[in-house]
N, C-alpha and C positions, 0 to 999 in steps of 0.2 A: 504493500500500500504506500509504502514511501516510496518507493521507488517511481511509483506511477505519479505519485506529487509534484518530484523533483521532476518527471520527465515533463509534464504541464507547465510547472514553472519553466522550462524552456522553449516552450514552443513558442515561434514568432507570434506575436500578437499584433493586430493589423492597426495599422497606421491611423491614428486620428486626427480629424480633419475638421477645422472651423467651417461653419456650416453659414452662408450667408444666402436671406431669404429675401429674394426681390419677387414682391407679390402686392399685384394693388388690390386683394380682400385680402385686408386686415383679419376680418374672423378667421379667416384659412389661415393664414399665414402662422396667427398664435395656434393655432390646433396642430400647424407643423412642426411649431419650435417645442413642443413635446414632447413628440414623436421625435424629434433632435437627439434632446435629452434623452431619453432611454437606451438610441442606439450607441453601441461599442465601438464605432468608427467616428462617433460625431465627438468633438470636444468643443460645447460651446456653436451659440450662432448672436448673428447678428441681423435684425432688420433694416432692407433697404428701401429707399423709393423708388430710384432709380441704379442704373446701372451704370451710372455715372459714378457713385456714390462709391463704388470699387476704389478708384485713384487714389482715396485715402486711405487706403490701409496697403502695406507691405506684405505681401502674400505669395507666393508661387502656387505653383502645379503640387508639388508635396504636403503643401499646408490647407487648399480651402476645396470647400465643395458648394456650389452653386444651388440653389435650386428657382428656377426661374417662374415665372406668370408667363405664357408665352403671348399673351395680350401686350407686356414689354413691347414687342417689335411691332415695327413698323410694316407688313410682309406687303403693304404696295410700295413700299420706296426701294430700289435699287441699291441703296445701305444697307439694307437688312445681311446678305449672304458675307457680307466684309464684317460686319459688326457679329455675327455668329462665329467666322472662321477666324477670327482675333482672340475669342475667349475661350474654342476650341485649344487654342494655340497653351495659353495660361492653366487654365481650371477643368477639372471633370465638371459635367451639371446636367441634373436634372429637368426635360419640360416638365411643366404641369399644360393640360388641357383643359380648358373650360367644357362645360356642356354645348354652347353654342358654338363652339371654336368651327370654323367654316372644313371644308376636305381639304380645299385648296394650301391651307397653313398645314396639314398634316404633312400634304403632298411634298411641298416645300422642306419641311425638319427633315423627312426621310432623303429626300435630294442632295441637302446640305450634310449627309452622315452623320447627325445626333444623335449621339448614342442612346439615350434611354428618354423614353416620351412616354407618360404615364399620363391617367385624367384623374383629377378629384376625387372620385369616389372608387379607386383603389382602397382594397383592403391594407390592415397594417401590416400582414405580411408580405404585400406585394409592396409598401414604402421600403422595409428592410430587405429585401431585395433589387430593389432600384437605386436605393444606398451604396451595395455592395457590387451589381455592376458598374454602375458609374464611376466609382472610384479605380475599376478594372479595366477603367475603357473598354467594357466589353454592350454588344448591342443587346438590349432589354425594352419589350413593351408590355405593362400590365395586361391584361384579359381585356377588358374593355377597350381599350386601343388597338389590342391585336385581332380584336373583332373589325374594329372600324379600318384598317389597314389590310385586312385578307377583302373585304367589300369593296375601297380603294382600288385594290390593285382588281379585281374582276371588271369593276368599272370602267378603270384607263383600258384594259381589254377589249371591253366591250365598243367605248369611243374611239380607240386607234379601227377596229375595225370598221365602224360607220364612217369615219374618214377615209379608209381606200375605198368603200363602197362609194360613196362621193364621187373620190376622184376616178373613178372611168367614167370612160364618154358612154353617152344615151345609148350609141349604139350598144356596147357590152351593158349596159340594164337591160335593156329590152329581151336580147337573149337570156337573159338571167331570169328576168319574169316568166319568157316561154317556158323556159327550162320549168318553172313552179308551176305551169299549165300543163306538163308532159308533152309537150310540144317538142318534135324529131326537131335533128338536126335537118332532113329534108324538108320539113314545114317551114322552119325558120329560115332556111334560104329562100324559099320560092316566095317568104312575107317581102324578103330585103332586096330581093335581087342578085344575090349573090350565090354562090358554090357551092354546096354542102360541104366540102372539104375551108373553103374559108372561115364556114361556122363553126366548123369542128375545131379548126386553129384559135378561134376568139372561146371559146368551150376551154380548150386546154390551157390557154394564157390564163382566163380567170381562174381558175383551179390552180394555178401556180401561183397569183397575184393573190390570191384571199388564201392561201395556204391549207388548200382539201384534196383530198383525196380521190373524191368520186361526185355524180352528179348530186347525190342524197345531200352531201355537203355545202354545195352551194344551196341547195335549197333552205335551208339550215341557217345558211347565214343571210341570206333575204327575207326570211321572215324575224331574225334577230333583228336586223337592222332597220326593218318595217320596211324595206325599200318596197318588198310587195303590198304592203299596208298604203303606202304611198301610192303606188301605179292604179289599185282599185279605187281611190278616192280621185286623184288627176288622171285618169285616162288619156287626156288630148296631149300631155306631154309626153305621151310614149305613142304616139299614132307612126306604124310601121312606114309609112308612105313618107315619112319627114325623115324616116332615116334609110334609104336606101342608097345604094352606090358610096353608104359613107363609112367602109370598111377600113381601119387601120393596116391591115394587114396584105 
């Protein structure tokens, strides 16, 4: 038993780290410096108002740990990504996330490689965990942000792909919508004026360009992207006769 003592009294004990709380809710901020207090890595914090308020204290990388209001930044000014990758440079730190915090500010932290982004209503085992990667510089999101960041990221999916649907010309729509009518390659040439084998070439470009496999797939992604939702509601912007003879291929 003593020996197990002696072996604990040697084991490195983790660094502790002044804790400075820039948060414009004052109630949150005191319910943080609590939670400060309890943790083994914190010694001590300080409240800020701003992030200005840094300059006066002498601190490095080894001595402080952040924890920010991500409402702090400015994320329409083009200051924002210099004034993040500056204290990146200095401090570990913490985001907090409001409830109303827009995607676009999520989108942004995750771009900028902030390491650990947590919202408010984290449990206090997930603060003492966001404590302990931060300090690790290692990446960490509570449950509720790693919720809203798996949605994020399906999202951006889903809009980069209504973007290349966009960008092809009417002509590759309009085959696209056949294609969801079951409409041959033969039909849709003799609608356009052109080749069966031309159709087939614009058929195999889009299945390269929206990344599928088979025709099922294209269908698949025309109704993702409502393009066919679209062509049933405007008809007259897809009337085959406006697009003939106007094969890229």
């Amino acid at each position: 038993m003593v020996l197990l003592d002696m072996q604990k009294n040697h084991l490195p004990q983790p660094q502790q780290r002044q804790v400075f709380i820039c948060d414009q809710q004052a109630i949150y901020a005191m319910g943080c410096s609590q939670l400060v207090k309890a943790h083994p890595m914190c010694n001590g914090y300080r409240m800020l108002t701003s992030l200005d308020d840094l300059t006066g204290f002498e601190i490095g990388l080894s001595e402080g740990l952040l924890i920010i209001d991500c409402a702090i930044f400015d994320f329409e000014s083009p200051a924002v990504k210099k004034k993040i990758h500056s204290l990146q440079q200095v401090f570990p730190f913490i985001i907090l996330l409001n409830e109303d915090t827009p995607d676009f500010v999520l989108y942004q932290l995750i771009v900028l490689e902030v390491d650990v982004i947590v919202s408010r209503n984290m449990s206090s085992q997930e603060w003492n965990k966001a404590v302990e990667m931060a300090c690790q510089h290692k990446v960490y999101f509570c449950q509720h942000t790693a919720e809203r960041v798996l949605k994020l990221t399906q999202d951006m999916d889903k809009i980069n792909l209504i973007e290349r649907v966009n960008a092809l010309s009417l002509y590759d729509k309009y085959i696209l919508i056949r294609i969801c009518e079951e409409a041959s390659s033969k039909q849709i040439a003799s609608e356009l004026g052109h080749s069966k084998r031309t159709v087939e070439g614009h058929r195999t470009r889009l299945m390269q360009i929206l990344a599928v496999k088979n025709v099922a797939g294209l269908v698949k992604i025309a109704l993702i992207t409502k393009l066919y939702e679209h062509y049933l509601a405007n008809p007259g912007w897809y009337a085959c006769f406006l697009l003939a003879k106007t094969s890229s291929l």
